[in-house]
N, C-alpha and C positions, 0 to 999 in steps of 0.2 A: 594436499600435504603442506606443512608449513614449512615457508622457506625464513630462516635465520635462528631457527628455534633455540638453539645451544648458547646457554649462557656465556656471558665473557669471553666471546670474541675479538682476538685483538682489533683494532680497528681499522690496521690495512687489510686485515682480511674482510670484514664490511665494507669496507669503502671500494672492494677491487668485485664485492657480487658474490664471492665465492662460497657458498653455502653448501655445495655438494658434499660433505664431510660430517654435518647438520641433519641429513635427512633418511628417511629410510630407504631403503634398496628400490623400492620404487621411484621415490624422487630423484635418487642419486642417475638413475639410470634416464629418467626424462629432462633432466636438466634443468636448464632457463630458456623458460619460456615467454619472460615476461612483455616482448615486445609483439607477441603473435595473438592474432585472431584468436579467438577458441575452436572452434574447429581445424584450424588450422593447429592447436598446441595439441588438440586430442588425435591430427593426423599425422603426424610424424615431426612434425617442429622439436618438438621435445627429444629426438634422439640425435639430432645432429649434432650436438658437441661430444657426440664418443662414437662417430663411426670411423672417423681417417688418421693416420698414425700422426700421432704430437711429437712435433720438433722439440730436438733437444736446446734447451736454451742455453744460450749463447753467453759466453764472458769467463772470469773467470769469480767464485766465489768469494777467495781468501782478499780480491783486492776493496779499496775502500769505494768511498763515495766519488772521487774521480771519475771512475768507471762507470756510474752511473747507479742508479738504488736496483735494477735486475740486473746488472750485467755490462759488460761492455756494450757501449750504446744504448743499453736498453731500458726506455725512460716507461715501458709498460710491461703487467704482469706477465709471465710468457703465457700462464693460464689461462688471462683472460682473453689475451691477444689470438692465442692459436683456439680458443671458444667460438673469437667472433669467425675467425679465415675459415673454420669448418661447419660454419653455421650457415654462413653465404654459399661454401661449393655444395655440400649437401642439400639446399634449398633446390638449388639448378640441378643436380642431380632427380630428386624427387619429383619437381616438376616436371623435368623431361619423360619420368615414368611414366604418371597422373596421364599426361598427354596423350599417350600412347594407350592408354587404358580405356575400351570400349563402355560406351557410357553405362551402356546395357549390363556389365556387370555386377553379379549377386554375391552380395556377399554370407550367403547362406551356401552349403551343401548341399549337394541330395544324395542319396544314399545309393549307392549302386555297388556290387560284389563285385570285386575285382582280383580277390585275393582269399584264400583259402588256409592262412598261417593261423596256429595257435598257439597261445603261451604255453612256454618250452620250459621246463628246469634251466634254472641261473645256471652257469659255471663261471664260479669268481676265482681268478688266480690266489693263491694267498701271496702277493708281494703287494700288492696295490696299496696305496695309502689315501688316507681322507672318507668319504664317506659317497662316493660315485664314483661307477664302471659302469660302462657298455655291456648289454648281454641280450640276449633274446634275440628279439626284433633290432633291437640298436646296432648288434653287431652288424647290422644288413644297410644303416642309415651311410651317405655317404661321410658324416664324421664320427663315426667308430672310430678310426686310428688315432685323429685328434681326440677323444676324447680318453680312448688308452693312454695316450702320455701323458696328458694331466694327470691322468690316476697313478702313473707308477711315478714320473719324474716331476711332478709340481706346474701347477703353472710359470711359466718364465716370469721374471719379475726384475724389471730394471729402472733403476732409479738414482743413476747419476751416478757420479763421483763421492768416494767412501768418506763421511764425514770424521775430521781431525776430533784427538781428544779434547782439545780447548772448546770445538761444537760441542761436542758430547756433555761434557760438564756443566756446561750453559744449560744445556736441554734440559738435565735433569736440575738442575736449580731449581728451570721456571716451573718444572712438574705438573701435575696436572690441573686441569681448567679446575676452580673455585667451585662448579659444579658437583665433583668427584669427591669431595672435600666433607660433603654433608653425611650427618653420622650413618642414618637411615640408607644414604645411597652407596657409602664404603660399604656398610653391612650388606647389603643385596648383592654388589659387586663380587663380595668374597663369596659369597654361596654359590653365585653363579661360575668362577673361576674356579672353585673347587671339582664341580660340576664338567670344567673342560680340561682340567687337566687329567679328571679320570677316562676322559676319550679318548685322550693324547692329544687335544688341539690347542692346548699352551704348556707354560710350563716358564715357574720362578725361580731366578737368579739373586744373589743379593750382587748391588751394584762396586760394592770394596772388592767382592772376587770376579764377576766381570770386566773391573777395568783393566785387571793387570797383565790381563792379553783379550782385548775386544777385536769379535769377527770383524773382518772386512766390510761385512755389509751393514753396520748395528747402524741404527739410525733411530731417533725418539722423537716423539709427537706428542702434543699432552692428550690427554684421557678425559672425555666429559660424560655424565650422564644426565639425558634428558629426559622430561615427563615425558609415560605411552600412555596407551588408551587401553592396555590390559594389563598392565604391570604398574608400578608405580615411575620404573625409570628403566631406560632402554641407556646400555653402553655404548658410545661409540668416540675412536679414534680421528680426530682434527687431523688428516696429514696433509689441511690445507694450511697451516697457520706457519705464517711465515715468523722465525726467529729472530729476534735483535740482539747481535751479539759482535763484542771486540769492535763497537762503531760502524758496521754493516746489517742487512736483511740476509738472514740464510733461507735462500729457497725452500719452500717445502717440498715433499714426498712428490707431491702431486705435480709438482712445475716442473720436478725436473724426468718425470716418468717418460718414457719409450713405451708408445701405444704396440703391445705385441697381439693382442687378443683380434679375436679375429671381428672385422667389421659387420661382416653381415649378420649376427648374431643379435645385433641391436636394430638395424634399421627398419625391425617389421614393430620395436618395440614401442615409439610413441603413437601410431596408429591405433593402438587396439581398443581404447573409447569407442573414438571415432567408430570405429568398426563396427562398435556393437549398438552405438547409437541409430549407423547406416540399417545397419540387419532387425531392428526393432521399427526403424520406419519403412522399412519395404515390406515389412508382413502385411497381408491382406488383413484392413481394418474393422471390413464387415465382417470376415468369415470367422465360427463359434470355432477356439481352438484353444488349445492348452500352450501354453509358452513356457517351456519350464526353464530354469538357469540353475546350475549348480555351480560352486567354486570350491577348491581342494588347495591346502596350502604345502607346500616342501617345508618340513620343520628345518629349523637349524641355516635354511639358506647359504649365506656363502661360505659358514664354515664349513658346508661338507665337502670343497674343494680345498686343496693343498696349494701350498708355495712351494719353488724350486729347492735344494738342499742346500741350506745356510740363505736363501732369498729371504726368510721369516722376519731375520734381524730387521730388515727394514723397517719393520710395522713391532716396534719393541714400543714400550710408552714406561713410564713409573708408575707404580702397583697407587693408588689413593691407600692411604694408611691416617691414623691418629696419628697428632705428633710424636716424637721420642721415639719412635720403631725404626731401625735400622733401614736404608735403600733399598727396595726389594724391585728389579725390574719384570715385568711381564712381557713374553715374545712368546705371541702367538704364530701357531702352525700355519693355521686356514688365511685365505682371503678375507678382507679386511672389508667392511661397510663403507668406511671411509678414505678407500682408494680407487681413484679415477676406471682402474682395468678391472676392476670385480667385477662388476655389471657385464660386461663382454665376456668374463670367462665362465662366468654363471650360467649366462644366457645361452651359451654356446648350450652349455646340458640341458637346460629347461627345454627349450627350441626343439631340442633335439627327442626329449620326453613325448610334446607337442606331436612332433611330426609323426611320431609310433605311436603316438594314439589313432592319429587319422587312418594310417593303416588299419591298426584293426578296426575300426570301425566299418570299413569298405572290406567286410566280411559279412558270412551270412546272419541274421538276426538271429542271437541265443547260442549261435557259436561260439562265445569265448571262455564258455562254463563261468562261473561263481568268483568272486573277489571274496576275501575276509573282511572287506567292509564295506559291501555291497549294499547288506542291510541299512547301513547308516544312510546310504543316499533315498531312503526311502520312507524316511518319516518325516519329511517338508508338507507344506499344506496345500494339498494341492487335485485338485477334485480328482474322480477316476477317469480315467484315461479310455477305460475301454467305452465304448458305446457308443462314442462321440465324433462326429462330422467329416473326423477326421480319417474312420476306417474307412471312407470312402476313396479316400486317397492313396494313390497305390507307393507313395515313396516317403521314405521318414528324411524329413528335413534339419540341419545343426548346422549348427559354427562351434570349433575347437580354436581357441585361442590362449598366451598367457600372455602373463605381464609379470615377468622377473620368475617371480616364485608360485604366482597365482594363477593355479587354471582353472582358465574359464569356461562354460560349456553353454548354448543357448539350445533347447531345441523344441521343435514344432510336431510331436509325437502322434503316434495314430494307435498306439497300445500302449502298457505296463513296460512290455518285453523293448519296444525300443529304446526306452529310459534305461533301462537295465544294460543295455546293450552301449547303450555311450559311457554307462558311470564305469561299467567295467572295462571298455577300453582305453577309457583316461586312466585309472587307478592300474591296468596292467602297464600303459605307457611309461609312466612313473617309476615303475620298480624297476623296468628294462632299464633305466638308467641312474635310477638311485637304489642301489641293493636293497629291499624290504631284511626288517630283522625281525624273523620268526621267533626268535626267542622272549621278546616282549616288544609287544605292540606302541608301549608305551615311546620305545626309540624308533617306531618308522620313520620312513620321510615325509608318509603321509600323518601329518598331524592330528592326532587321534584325539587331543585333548579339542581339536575345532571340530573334530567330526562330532564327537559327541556335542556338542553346542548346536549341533545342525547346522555349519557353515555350509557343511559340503551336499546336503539334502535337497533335491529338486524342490522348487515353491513356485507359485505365479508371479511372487513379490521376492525380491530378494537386492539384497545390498551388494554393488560388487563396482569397488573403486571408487568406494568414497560417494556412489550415486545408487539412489534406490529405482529401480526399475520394477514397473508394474505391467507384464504379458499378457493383460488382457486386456488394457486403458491403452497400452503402446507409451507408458507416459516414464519422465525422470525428475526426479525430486534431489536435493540434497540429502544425505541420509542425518538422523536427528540431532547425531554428538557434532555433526560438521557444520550443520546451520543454527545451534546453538553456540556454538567457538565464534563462528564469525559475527553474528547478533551481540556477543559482548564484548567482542571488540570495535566491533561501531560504536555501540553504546560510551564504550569507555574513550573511544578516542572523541565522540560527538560530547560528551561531559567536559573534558578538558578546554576545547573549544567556546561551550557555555560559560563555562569558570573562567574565562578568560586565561586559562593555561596552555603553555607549551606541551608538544606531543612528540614522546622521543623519535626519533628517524629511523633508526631501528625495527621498532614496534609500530611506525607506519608502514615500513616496507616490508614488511608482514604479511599488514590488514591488505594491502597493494595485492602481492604476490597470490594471495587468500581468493580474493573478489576476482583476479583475472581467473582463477580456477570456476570460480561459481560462474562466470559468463557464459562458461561452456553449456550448462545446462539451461538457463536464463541469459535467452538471445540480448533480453532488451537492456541488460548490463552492460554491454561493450559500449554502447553509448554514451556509459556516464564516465569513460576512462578518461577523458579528456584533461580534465584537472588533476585526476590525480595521477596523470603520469608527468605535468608540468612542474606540480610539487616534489617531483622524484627527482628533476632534475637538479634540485637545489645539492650545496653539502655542505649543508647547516647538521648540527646533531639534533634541534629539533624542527619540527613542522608548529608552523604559528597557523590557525585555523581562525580565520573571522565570522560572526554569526550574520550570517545572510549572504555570504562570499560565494563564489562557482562553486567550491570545493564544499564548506558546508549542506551545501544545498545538495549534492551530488551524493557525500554520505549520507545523508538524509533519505535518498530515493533509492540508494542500495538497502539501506534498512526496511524500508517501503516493499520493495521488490522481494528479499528475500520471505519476509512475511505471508507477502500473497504467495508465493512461489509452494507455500506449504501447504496452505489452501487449496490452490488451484497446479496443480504438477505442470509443468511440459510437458506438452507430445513430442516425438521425437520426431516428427513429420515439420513438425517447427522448426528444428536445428538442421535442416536436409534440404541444400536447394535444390532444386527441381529441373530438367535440361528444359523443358517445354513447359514455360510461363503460363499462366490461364491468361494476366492481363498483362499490358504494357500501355506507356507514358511516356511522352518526349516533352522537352521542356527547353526554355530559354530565358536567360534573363539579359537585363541592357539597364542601361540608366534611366531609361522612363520608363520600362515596366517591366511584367513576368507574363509569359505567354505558353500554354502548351496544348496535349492533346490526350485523351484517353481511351483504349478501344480494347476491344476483344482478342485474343489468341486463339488457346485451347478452349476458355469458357468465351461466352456470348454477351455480351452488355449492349446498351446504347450508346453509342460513339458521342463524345463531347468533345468541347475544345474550352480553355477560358483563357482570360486575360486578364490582370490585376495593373494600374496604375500605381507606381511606387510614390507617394506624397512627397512634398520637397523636402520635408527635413531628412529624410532618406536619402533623396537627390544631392543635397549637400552634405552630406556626411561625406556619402563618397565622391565629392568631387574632394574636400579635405581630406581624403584617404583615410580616413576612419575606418570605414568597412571597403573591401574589394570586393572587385568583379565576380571574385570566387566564392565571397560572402554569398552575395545577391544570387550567385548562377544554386548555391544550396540552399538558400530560401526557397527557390523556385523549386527546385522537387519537394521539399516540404507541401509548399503548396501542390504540388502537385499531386503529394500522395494524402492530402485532405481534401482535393476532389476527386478521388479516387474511391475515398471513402463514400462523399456525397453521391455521387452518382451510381456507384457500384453498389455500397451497402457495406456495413462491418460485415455481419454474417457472411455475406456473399466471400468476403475476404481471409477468413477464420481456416487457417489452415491452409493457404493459398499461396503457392508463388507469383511473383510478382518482376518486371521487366521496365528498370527506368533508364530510360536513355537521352544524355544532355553531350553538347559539344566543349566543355568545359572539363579541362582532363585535372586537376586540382579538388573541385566538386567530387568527380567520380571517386578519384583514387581515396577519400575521404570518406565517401557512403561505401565504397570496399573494408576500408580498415573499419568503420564507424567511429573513428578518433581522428584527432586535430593536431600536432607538435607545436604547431606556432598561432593558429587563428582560435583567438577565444571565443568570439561570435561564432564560430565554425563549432565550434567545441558544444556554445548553448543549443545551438539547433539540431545537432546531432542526438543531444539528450532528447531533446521532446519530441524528434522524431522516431528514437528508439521506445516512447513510451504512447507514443500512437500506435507502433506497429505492435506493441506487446498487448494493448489495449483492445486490438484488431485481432492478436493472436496469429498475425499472418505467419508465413515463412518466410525464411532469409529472401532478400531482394536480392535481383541481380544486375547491379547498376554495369551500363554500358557505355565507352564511348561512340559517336555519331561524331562523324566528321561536320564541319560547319558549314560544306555546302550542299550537304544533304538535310539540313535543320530547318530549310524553310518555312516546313509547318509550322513548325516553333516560333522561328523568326517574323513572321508576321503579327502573331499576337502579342507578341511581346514588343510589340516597334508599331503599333496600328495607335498610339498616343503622340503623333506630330514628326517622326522619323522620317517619314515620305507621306507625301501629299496623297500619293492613289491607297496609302492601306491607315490613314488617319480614318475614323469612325468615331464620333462622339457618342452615337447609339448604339446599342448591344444586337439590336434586330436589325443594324446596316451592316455592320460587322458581320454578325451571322450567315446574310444572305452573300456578301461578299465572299466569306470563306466556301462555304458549301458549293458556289458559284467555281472556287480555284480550287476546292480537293475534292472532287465529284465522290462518291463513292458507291460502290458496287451495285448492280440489281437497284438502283433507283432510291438508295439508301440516303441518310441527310445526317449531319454533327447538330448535336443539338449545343447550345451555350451553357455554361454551369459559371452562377453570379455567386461569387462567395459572398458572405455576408461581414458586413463591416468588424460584427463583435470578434469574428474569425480573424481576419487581415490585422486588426490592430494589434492581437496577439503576437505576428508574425514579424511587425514594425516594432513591435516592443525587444524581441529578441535581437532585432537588428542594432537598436538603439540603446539597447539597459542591458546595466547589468546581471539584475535579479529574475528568475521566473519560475513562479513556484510550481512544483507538479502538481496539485492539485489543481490549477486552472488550466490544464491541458487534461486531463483525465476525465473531466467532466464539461463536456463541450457543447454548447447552444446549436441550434439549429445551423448547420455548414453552409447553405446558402438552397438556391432553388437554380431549377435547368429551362430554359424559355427557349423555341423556338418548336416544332414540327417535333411529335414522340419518333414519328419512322421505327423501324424494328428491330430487336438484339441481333448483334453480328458479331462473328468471332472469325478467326482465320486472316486477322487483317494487317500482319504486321508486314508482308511483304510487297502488299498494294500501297501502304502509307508509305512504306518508304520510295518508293517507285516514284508518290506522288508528291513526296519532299524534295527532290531533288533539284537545286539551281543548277538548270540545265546553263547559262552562259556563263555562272562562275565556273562550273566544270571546264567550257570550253577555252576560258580566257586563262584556266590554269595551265591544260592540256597543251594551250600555245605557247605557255612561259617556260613547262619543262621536256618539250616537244615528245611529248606520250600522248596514245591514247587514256582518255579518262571515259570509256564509256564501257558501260559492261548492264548486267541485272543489278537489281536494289541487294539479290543474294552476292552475287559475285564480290559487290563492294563491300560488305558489311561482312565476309565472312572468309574466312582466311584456308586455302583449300580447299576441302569440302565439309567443314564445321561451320557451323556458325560459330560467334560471337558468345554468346551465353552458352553453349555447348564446350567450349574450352572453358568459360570462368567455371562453370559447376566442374567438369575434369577437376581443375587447380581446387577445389574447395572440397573435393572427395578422399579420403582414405585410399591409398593401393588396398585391395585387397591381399588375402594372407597367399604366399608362394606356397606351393606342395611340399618344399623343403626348403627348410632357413637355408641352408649352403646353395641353392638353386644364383645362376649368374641373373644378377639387379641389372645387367645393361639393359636389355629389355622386363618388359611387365610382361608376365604369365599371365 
């Protein structure tokens, strides 16, 4: 989704991030994400800025600029400020779950009868207002009651201290955003308000007769409409844009709102990617099966929820008109797009839709008789069902998920009838909490206008959030309008940069916010964020782009990327680390060289070791502090994961996890993030190691730290160039025999040496030393070097004898004296924290919670 899209934004509102008011209900609802992983924004990053009640901000309005530009004392937005405090506690909160979440969990169903209930006759009160009630199955959910008082009494809605008529006047001055303004969008605007006020979900005022006794709660916002992808222009309410008026900032809607909605309604909501990316890579790869996905959309979204009585005023804006037409204000009924608490109060009903689906699903197959638009889920493309591999199977497998207003269905079918049996349980979910209207289909909630389009129809191929998913390849692509938007804005900003032109800031923090979304599906992007989150930090209004610069070169290779990406899709086995690595690699660097080791886990290889001498002008760089320690300790797994290549094989690697472990805690937390804030050498080698691994097609790595006096292995090859006199080796075959001599290994096993080859290494020096390097000389690589000594045999199983056999037994003992502890224990005991290992927590941290049985279910433990 794009973040800033809404024209004419004032500028403290750019300049403070705040975009949530810009986007649709999905984005509004995942927030900023722009500092996170991508698996990490598609597992729950994205909903921490609306899960815990927002303070009210502090000071008083009416005073001036003494008081500060938010408030007494208050030199930052409270928005953005209380964004970050619940980005951080939510972070620790989430992780504490992940932890506790056994690794073994599926985020797939299985199908089992537990329940015997059938869709019942609705009984809707007639006092309700809005367009959602509990009934059926809902009234059984633990938020029936909650979601009865939204329907009679509104959602609660608070939003500070009641703005003065001198605000008011102001407001309506600045009237709506420039966007609203255009003839074509005033004209769409009125058809579609026509449209709401025959619902009862708005309803115009002229502002000469509202002012001469204004509610208590009137509050105005301007009015923008922006380009959609099915309409020409989508409305929505700014109630982030803060006012200048009478020589102060008037806080917006949004700064000064009282979080009332309820938390847990959101917190399963930035997962559900992630979730479906997990549940597409844990399908069995070999087995012939049918994957089908449907998506079903809630028309109307958050208008079919109500505000409290007289709460509406808040969310008032001026009508967009031609000049000369008298004031006319608009005060809408429903929940607002662009107010921070719609998302929560939404979500509460969707969630709740959700959870009564999964009930009836855990019914018997063909129990829930016929939907009125059953048929529609059954004209997607997608071969028969019956006959196939799958009846062999005695249990039908799904994931029921949504995202805002979108549900989503994934399932693993063994008939027609179990297909049948999901679409009608989502589609009765639905009505249980959104009234279906018998009278014309046309106003369901279930959008009849997308069913006929075949949105909601089972396919093996199907688009759902922005990503196209293929159930039989296991694979995800960008879907075509979204990697079209963002190819011309490479294009366009990569142009400006030729032409020697500036690039607005704005419209790079766009293309930014854009590409951190495409990483999620294309791993080997995070890599090239490096630059351009350094250019973020500027607050210039534009971006000056040089031709040959880090950052040139980086849009360059997302261009590159997204290209092949359409080509060649992801596996989703790619985006999914793995608890139990095939290989692993330890590594070391020092100021005379790089030293490490390579060996078998789960899969078998020939065990290596190598060692690279760093040339002087390297040596003196960083003795002038040019490059650090941390530099050099990331070059080293570079190298490392290029004879990992050489000796392993790409092939071997294609779909593989992988285990690197360095005693350099800066290196690591760097290969974690795959970006840099401050080291721009850190920054280049991240790229071309992102564009090896994509080259390799491996899976996420999962770098680890190794304390440094367990590193030995390391430590010798990388210090055997004049460090100590007994591990100097001017020959490769002294060396060798010396090693294999100090790390014996199993059943009469030998390391063999792996000589990288010059054309390789000077690449490596060149990163260290320049500033340019183009991806095509990484993408097409000479011969990596050759392996000399003894072949001996593939082994795997070796990561807890190597460690066993790294270990500086006297610096342990000379520590163990220093801090009077024992320091001895197993290679497991030290490396692994309980009874986890080490890379069994970082995969926890980098997994999705799976979805609770019920949104209201207590988050202090994981289900």
């Amino acid at each position: 989704t794009a973040r800033g899209d809404v024209p004419n934004l004032s500028p403290l509102a750019k300049a403070s991030g705040d975009v949530l008011s810009n986007l649709s209900p999905r984005a509004q609802a995942s927030g900023d994400v722009s500092n996170l992983s991508p698996l990490a924004q598609a597992s729950g990053e994205a909903s921490d800025i609306s899960i815990l009640p927002l303070a009210q901000a502090s000071g008083d309005r009416n005073m001036k600029n003494d008081y500060g530009r938010y408030g007494k004392g208050a030199t930052t937005r409270p928005l953005t400020t209380t964004r970050r405090e619940l980005r951080y506690s939510n972070k620790a909160k989430r992780q504490k779950l992940q932890l506790e979440q056994d690794l073994q969990t599926s985020y797939w169903s299985t199908h089992s009868v537990d329940s015997s209930i059938k869709p019942s006759k609705r009984e809707l009160p007639q006092t309700y207002r809005g367009q959602m009630y509990p009934s059926g199955e809902a009234l059984n959910h633990p938020a029936a009651e909650l979601l009865e008082k939204y329907a009679t009494t509104g959602c609660p809605v608070e939003t500070g201290p009641n703005w003065t008529m001198e605000q008011l006047e102001a407001a309506v001055a600045r009237g709506p955003h420039s966007s609203a303004l255009v003839p074509e969008a005033m004209q769409q605007h009125a058809e579609e308000l026509e449209i709401k006020i025959q619902k009862g979900q708005a309803r115009v005022v002229l502002w000469e007769e509202l002012k001469k006794n204004p509610p208590p709660q009137l509050k105005m916002s301007p009015f923008a409409m922006i380009p959609h992808k099915s309409k020409p222009f989508r409305g929505i309410l700014d109630l982030s844009f803060i006012l200048k008026t009478l020589g102060y900032d008037l806080l917006s809607v949004n700064d000064r709102t009282v979080r009332t909605a309820p938390p847990e309604s959101l917190d399963q909501l930035g997962h559900e990617l992630a979730r479906i990316i997990c549940a597409v890579a844990e399908a069995d790869e070999h087995e012939t099966i049918l994957f089908a996905k449907a998506k079903w959309d809630v028309k109307d979204g958050f208008w079919r929820l109500v505000c409290g009585e007289g709460a509406e005023y808040n969310f008032a804006y001026v009508m967009p008109q031609p000049p000369g037409e008298p004031i006319r204000i608009v005060i809408p009924t429903s929940l607002q797009m662009g107010w921070v608490e719609s998302p929560g109060y939404f979500c509460a009903a969707s969630e709740t839709a959700r959870d009564v689906a999964d009930t009836y699903v855990r019914t018997p197959i063909g129990s829930l008789g016929s939907h009125k638009f059953l048929h529609l889920t059954q004209t997607g493309d997608y071969p028969t069902v019956e006959g196939s591999q799958r009846d062999l199977i005695s249990f039908l497998k799904y994931y029921i998920g949504v995202f805002v207003d979108d549900f989503i269905s994934l399932v693993i079918p063994r008939t027609q009838a179990d297909l049948d049996h999901v679409a009608s349980a989502i589609l009765h979910g639905i009505h249980d909490v959104f009234p279906p209207n018998d009278s014309d289909d046309n106003e369901d909630p279930t959008s009849l206008k997308k069913l006929l389009k075949g949105e909601g129809a089972w396919a093996v191929v199907k688009e759902i959030l922005g990503w196209v998913f293929d159930g039989d390849a296991k694979t995800i692509e960008l879907a075509p309008a979204q990697a079209a938007d963002r190819l011309n804005l490479l294009e366009e900003c990569l142009t400006a940069a030729r032409k020697g032109k500036a690039f607005p800031m704005a419209k790079f923090q766009k293309l930014v916010g854009k590409l951190r979304d495409t990483a999620i599906g294309i791993p080997a992007g995070l890599g090239l964020m490096s630059p351009l989150n350094a250019a973020l930090s500027s607050e210039r209004e534009y971006v000056y782009i040089g031709k040959k610069t880090p950052l040139f070169l980086c849009l360059s290779d997302w261009k590159f990327l997204i290209k092949v990406s359409i080509k060649e899709p992801t596996k989703c086995r790619e985006l999914v680390a793995a608890d139990n690595p095939g290989y692993c690699g330890i590594v070391d660097s020092s100021k005379h060289g790089v030293g490490g080791v390579v060996f078998g886990h789960r899969k078998s290889c020939h065990p290596h070791v190598f060692r690279f001498k760093w040339p002087k002008e390297v040596q003196e760089a960083f003795d002038k502090g040019h490059i650090s320690i941390s530099d050099l300790e990331l070059a080293g797994l570079l190298l490392l994961w290029i004879t990992m290549e050489g000796c392993i094989g790409p092939d071997n690697l294609k779909h593989e996890h992988v285990c690197l472990l360095s005693d350099n805690d800066p290196s690591v937390n760097w290969l974690e993030r795959m970006s840099s804030k401050k080291s721009i050498v850190a920054g280049r080698i991240l790229r071309i190691l992102s564009i090896r691994m994509r080259h390799c097609r491996a899976s996420p790595l999962t770098p680890l730290h190794i304390p440094g006096v367990h590193n030995r292995i390391a430590d010798i090859p990388s210090r055997s160039f004049g460090y100590k006199k007994e591990w100097h080796f001017e020959l490769d075959t002294d060396f060798l025999h010396f090693f294999n001599k100090l790390f014996p290994l199993p059943n009469q096993g030998c390391w063999q040496l792996f000589n990288l080859r010059p054309t390789i290494t000077s690449r490596v020096i060149s990163l260290l030393l320049q500033p340019h390097a183009q991806m095509h000389v990484w993408l097409r690589l000479p011969k990596l070097g050759e392996s000399i000594g003894n072949t001996g045999r593939c082994m795997q199983n070796l990561f807890e004898h190597v460690l066993t056999l790294t270990r500086d037994e006297q610096a342990i003992q000379q520590k163990s004296m220093s801090l009077g502890v024992s320091q001895h224990g197993s290679a497991q005991d030290i490396m692994a924290e309980g009874n986890k290992s080490p890379w069994q927590q970082y995969v926890q941290l980098s997994r999705p919670l799976a979805r609770r049985s019920q949104w209201t279910q207590d988050t202090t433990h994981s289900s």
